[in-house]
C-alpha positions in Angstrom: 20.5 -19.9 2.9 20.1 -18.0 -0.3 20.1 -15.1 1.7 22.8 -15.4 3.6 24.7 -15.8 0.3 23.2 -12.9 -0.9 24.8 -10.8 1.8 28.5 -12.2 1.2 28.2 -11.6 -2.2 27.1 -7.9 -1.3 30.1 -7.8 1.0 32.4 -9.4 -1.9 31.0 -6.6 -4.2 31.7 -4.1 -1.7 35.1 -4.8 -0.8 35.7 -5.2 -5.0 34.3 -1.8 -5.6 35.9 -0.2 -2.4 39.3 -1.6 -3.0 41.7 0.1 0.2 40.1 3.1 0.8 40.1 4.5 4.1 37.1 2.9 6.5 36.4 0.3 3.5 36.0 -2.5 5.8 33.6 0.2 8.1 31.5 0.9 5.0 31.5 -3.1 3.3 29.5 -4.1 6.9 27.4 -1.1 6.7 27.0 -2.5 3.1 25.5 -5.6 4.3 23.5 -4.4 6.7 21.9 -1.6 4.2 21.6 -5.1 1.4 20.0 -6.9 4.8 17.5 -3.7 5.2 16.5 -3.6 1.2 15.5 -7.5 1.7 13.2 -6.7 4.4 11.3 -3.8 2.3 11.3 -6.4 -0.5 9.6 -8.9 1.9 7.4 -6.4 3.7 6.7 -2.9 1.6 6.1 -4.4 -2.0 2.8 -6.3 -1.1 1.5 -3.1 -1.3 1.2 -3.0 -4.9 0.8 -7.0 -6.0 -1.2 -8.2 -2.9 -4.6 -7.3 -4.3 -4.2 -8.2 -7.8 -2.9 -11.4 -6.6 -5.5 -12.1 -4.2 -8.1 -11.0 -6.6 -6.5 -14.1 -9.2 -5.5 -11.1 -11.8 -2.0 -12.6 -11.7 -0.6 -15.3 -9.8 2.0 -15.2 -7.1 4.9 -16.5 -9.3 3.6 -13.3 -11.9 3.7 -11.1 -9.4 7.0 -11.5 -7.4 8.4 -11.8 -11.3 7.0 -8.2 -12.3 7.5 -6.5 -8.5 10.6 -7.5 -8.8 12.4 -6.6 -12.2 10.3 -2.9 -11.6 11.3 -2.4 -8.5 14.8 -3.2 -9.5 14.7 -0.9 -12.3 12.5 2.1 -10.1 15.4 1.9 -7.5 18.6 1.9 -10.9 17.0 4.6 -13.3 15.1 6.5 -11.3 16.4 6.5 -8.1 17.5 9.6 -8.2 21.3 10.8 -7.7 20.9 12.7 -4.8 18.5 11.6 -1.2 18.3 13.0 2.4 19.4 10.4 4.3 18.0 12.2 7.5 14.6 10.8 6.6 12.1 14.0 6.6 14.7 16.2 8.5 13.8 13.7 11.2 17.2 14.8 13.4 20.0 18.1 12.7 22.9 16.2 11.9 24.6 19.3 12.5 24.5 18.6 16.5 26.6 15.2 16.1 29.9 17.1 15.6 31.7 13.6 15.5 32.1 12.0 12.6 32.6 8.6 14.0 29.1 8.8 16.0 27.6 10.2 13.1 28.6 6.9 11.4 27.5 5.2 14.2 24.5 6.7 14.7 23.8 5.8 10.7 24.7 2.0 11.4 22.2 1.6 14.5 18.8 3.1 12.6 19.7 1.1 9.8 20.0 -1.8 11.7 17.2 -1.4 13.7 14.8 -0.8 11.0 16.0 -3.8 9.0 15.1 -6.3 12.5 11.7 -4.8 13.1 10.7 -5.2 9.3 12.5 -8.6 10.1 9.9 -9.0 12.7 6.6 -7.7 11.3 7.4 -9.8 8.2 7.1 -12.8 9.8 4.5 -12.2 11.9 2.9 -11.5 8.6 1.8 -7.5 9.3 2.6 -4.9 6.6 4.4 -1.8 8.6 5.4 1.5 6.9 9.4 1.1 6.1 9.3 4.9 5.9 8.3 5.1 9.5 10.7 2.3 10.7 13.8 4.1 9.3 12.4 7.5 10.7 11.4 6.3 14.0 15.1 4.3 14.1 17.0 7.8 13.2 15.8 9.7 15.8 16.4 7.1 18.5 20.0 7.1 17.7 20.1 10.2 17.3 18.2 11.2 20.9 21.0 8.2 22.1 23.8 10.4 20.3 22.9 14.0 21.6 19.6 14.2 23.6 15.9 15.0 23.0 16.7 18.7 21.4 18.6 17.1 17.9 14.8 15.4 17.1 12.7 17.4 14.8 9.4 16.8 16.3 6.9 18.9 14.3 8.3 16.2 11.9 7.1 13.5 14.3 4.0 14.9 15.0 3.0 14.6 11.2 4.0 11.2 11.2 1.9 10.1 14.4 -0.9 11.7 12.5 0.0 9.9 9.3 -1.3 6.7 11.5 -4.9 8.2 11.4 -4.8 10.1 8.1 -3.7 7.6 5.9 -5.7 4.6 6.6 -8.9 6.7 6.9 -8.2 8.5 3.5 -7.8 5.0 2.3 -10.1 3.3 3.3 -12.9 6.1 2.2 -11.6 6.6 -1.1 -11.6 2.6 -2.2 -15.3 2.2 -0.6 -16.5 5.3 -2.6 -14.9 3.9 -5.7 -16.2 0.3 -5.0 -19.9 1.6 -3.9 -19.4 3.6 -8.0 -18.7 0.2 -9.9 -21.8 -1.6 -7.7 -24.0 1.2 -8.7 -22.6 1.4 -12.0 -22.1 -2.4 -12.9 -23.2 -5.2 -10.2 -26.5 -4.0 -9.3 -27.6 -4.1 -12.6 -30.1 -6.4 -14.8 -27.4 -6.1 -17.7 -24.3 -6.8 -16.9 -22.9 -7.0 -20.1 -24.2 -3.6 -21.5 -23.1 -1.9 -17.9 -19.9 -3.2 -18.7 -19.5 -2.2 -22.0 -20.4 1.5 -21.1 -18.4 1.9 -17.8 -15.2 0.0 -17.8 -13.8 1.9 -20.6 -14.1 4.9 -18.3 -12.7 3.3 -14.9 -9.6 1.9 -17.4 -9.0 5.3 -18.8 -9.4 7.1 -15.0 -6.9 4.5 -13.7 -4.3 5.4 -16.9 -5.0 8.9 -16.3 -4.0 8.8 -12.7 -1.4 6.2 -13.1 0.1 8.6 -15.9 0.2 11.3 -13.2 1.5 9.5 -10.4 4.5 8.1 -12.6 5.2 11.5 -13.6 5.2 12.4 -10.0 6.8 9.9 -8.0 8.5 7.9 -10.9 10.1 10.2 -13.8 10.0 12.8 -11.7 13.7 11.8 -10.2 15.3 11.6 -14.1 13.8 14.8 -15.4 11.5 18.1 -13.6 8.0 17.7 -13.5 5.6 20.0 -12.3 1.7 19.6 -11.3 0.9 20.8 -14.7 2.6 18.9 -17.0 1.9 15.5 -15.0 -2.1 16.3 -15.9 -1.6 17.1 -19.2 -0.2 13.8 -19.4 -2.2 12.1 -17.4 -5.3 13.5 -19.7 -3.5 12.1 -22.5 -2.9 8.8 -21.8 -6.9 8.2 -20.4 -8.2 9.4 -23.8 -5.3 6.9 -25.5 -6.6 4.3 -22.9 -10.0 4.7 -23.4 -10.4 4.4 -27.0 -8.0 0.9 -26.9 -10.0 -0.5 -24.0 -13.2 0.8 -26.1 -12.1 -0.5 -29.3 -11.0 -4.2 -27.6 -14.6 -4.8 -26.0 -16.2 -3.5 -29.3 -14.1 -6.4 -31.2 -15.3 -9.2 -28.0 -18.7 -8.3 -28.8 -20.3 -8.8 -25.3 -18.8 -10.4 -21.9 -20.1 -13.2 -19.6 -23.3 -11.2 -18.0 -21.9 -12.0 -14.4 -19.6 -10.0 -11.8 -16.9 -13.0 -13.0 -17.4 -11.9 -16.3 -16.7 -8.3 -15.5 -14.0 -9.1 -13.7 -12.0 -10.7 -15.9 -12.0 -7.0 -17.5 -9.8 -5.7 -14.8 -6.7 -8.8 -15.1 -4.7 -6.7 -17.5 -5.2 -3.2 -15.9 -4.6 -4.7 -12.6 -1.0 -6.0 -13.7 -0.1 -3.2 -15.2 -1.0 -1.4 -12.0 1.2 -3.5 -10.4 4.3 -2.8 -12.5 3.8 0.7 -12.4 3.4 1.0 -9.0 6.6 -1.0 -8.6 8.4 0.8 -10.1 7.4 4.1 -8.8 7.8 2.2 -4.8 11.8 1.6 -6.2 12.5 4.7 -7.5 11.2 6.4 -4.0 11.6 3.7 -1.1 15.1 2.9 -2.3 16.1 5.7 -0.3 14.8 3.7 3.2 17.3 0.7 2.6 20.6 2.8 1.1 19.9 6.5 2.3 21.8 6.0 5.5 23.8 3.4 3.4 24.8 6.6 1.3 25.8 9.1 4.0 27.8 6.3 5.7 30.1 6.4 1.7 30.3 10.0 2.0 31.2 10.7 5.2 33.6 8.2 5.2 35.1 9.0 1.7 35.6 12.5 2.7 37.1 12.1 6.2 33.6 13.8 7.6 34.7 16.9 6.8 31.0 17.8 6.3 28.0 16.4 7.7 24.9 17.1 5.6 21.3 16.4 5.3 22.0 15.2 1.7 24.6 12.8 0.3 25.3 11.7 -3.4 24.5 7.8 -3.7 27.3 5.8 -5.8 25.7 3.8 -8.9 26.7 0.6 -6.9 24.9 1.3 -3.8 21.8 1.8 -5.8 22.2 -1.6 -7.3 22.9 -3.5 -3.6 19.3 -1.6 -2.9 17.9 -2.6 -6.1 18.5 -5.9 -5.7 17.8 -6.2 -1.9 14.3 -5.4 -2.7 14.3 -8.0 -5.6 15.9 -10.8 -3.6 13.8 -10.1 -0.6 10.4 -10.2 -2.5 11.5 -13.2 -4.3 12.3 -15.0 -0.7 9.9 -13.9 1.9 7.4 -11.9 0.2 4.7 -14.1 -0.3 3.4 -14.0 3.3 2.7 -10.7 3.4 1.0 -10.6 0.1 -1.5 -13.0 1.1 -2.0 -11.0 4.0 -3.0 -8.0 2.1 -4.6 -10.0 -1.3 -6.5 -12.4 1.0 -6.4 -12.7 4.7 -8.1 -9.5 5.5 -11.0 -9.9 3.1 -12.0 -11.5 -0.1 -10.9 -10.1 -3.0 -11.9 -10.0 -6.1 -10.4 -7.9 -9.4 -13.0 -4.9 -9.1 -12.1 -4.5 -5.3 -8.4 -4.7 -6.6 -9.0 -2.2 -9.2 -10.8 0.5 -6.0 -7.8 -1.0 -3.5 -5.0 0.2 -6.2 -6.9 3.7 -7.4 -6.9 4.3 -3.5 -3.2 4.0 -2.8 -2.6 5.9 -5.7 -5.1 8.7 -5.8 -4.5 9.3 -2.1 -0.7 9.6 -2.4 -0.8 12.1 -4.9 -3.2 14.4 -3.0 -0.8 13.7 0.3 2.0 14.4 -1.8 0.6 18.0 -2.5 -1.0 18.9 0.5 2.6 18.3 2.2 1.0 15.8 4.2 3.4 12.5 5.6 1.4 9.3 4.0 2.5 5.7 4.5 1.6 3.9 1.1 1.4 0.9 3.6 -1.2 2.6 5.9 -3.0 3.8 2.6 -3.3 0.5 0.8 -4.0 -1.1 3.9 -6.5 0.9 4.9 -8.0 0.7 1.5 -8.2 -3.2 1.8 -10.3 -2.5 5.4 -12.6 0.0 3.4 -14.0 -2.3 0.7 -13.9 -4.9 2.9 -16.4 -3.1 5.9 -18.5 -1.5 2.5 -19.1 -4.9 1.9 -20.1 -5.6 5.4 -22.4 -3.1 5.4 -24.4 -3.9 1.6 -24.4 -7.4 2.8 -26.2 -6.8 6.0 -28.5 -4.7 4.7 -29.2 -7.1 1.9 -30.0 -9.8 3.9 -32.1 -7.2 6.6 -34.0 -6.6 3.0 -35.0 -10.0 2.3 -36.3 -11.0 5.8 -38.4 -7.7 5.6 -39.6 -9.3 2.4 -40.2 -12.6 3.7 -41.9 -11.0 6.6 -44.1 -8.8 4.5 -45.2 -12.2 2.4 -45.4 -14.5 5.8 -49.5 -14.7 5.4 -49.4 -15.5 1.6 -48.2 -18.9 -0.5 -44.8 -20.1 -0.8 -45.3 -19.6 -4.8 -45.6 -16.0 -4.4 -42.9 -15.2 -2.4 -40.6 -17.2 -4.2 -41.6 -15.3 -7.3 -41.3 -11.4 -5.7 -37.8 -13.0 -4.5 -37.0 -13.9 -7.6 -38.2 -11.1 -9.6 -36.2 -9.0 -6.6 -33.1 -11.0 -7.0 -33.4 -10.2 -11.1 -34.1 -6.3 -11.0 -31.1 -3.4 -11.1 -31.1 -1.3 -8.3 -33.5 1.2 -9.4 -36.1 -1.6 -10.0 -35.3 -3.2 -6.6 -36.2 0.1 -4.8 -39.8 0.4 -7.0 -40.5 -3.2 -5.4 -39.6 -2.1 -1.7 -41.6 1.4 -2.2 -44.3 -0.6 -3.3 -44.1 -3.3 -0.5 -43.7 -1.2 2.5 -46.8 1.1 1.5 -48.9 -2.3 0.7 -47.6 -3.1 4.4 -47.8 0.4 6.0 -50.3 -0.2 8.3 -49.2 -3.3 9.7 -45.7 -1.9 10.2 -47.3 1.0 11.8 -49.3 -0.9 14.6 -45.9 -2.7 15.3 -43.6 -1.5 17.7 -40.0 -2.1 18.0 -37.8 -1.8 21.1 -34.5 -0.5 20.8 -33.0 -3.6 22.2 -35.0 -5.4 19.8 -33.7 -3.5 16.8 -30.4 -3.9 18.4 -30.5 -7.5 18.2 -31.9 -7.5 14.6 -28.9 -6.0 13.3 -27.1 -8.6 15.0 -28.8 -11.5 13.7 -28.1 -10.1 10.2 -24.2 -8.6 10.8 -21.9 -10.4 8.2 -18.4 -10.2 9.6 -16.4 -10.1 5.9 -13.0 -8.6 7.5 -11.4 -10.6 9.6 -11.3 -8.5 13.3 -8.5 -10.0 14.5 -5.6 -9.8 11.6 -6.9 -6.1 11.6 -6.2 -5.1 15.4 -2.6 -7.2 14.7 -1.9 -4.9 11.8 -2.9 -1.8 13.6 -0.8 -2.6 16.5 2.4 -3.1 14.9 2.0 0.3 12.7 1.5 2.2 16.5 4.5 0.8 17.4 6.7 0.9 14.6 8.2 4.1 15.4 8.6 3.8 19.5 10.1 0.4 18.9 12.8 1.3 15.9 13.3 4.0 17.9 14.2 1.9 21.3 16.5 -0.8 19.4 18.0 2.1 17.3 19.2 3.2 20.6 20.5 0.1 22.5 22.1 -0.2 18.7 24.0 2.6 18.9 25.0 2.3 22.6 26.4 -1.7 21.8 28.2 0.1 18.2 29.5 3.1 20.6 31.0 0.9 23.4 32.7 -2.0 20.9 33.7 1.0 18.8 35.1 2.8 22.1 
């Protein structure tokens, strides 16, 4: 209901704004629909950037869709830039739709037909790239318009491989980065001192990179900013960061030695994080709900005298998109946040911290190897990745501890409850002494002993921990392969309904 209000007061706001212009009533429905398509990126895209910090308990779910919200708003107002292509990625050549009334038509299909797949990935609770939606909905108009030849698909190629890259950098980057703060933190005797020494330095890494990417993706649409000058920043606000977080846990004293204790660290980082990377997601994915929005206004307002890959956006477009996102996060957004913060795998504020670095680190280098990323796919895939890591230590934690209790099976209870818990106690480096040291007392035994490969086969079995949940993954990965064939089909029976009630 609220959004259905929503939408009349975007069309009342239109029609205000529009006054009798030619084609106003045209561009007020194209209005709602480009309001209805900013809801659906609220609802879907912006779990991105809160779902692991809310999962994690860093912030709660009110916090979250209070600070995703006002950033986004104010990503997609000041730095949404004045100028956007609405042919996403030079996905079509407008230039081949001569007609200005199928261009516009051709506009209102792939922004409708992105708006009801988000729709429909939202509520079946799967995160799907609202880039690849719009792109895969403009070219299936556009094929529908004028045939296979206006489709760019060296463009579409990039994006199919998008699918594999940007999950896979993900996921590798977040696992490296959580398998770091293990070595680093967890796995040792003293907590507290690990702490003190290393989370100073992953605080100032993430401000370093957060400085750059803001630069980048955020500012980057107010004022020019080059590679350069976004690392020099970036340098400069992880020293500043460094000496505050230094400076605040030299005033604590010491921390709870336990991972919850550590953790706690991350809350504040982590929301911060999410602001930030609100904000940046407004200032760029604005362009998904109001880009076609946008060339809709212009062509329109100047008779379509010129179809071009590039239209200005009016101040009060940007603020239907704005608030689209806001309203649509507010609504619906919560069930694909828990999706990402808590349904694939536990999370906890040091995965959070290695889930956000990922999405952000492998963005930028995306970004400058000119390779097509979907910040969906990437913090997706990033979620998968510390969640299989986790798999993996766990399984080969517990395969550790039978070999123990195997190794101790002819001696007293007593002592094996002591090696266990002297094992239990020890940082990693000790914990590999005592294992040395075992399996050479044991040698010989282990030596007369031979193990089938079935019998291996089923040991690993015995001790697998399933900690990501198999079946939300294959769902998730099904709807991002066919996010771009199915945009593209409704795009198309779009356009053909618009073109024959139009007709």
């Amino acid at each position: 209901g609220i959004a259905i209000l929503f939408l009349i007061g975007v069309a009342v706001y239109a029609k205000l704004t529009l006054g009798e212009a030619a084609g106003a009533g045209f561009v007020v429905f194209a209005a709602i629909i480009g309001a209805y398509m900013a809801m659906n990126i609220g609802a879907n895209d912006v779990a991105n950037n809160v779902g692991p910090a809310v999962g994690s308990g860093a912030i709660t779910l009110l916090g979250a869709l209070a600070i995703a919200g006002v950033f986004e708003a104010m990503g997609a107002i000041i730095a949404g830039g004045e100028v956007v292509n609405t042919i996403r990625s030079g996905i079509i050549d407008p230039e081949m739709i001569a007609n200005p009334d199928t261009f516009l038509w051709v506009m209102m299909a792939a922004l409708l037909a992105a708006a009801i797949w988000i729709n429909i990935a939202t509520a079946m609770g799967a995160p799907v790239s609202t880039t690849h939606s719009i792109v895969g909905a403009v070219a299936g108009a556009g094929i529908a318009a004028a045939g296979f030849a206006i489709a760019n698909w060296d463009v579409i190629g990039r994006i199919v491989m998008s699918w594999v890259i940007s999950p896979m950098m993900g996921a590798g980057i977040a696992a490296f980065l959580l398998y770091v703060i293990k070595r680093t933190i967890t796995y040792q005797s003293d907590l507290n001192a690990a702490a003190m020494r290393w989370v100073p330095v992953l605080v100032a890494f993430m401000g370093g990179v957060f400085g750059v990417y803001m630069m980048l993706k955020g500012f980057s649409r107010i004022m020019k900013v080059d590679l350069h000058t976004a690392v020099i920043v970036g340098m400069v606000v992880a020293l500043l960061t460094y000496a505050l977080v230094k400076a605040l846990l030299t005033r604590i004293g010491e921390v709870e030695n336990s991972k919850t204790g550590v953790n706690r660290l991350f809350n504040i980082p982590l929301i911060f994080a999410a602001a930030m990377l609100s904000f940046a997601h407004g200032s760029n994915d604005v362009a998904n709900a109001i880009g076609p929005l946008a060339a809709i206004v212009e062509v329109t307002r100047t008779g379509g005298a010129e179809i071009t890959q590039a239209a200005p956006i009016p101040l009060w477009v940007l603020v239907i998109g704005a608030l689209g996102l806001a309203v649509g996060l507010w609504l619906f957004g919560a069930r694909v946040i828990r999706t990402i913060g808590s349904e694939i795998t536990e999370m906890d504020q040091m995965r959070a911290y290695c889930i956000a670095m990922s999405a952000t680190i492998t963005v930028l280098i995306a970004s400058e190897l000119g390779l097509p990323v979907s910040t969906t796919h990437v913090a997706v895939g990033a979620v998968m990745g510390v969640g299989f890591l986790r798999e993996y230590l766990k399984t080969n934690y517990d395969k550790i501890l039978a070999e123990i209790r195997e190794h101790h099976a002819d001696e007293e209870r007593e002592s094996l409850d002591r090696f266990m818990r002297a094992f239990k106690a020890a940082d990693i480096r000790e914990r590999g002494i005592m294992l040395k040291a075992l399996k050479a007392k044991n040698r010989a035994r282990t030596e007369a002993t031979v193990i089938s490969k079935r019998e291996r086969k089923r040991i690993r079995k015995l001790y697998r921990k399933e900690l990501v949940k198999r079946s939300l993954v294959i769902r998730i990965v099904a709807a991002w392969v066919i996010t771009v064939p199915s945009t593209a089909l409704i795009a198309a029976f779009l356009f053909f309904t618009i073109r024959g009630y139009m007709l």
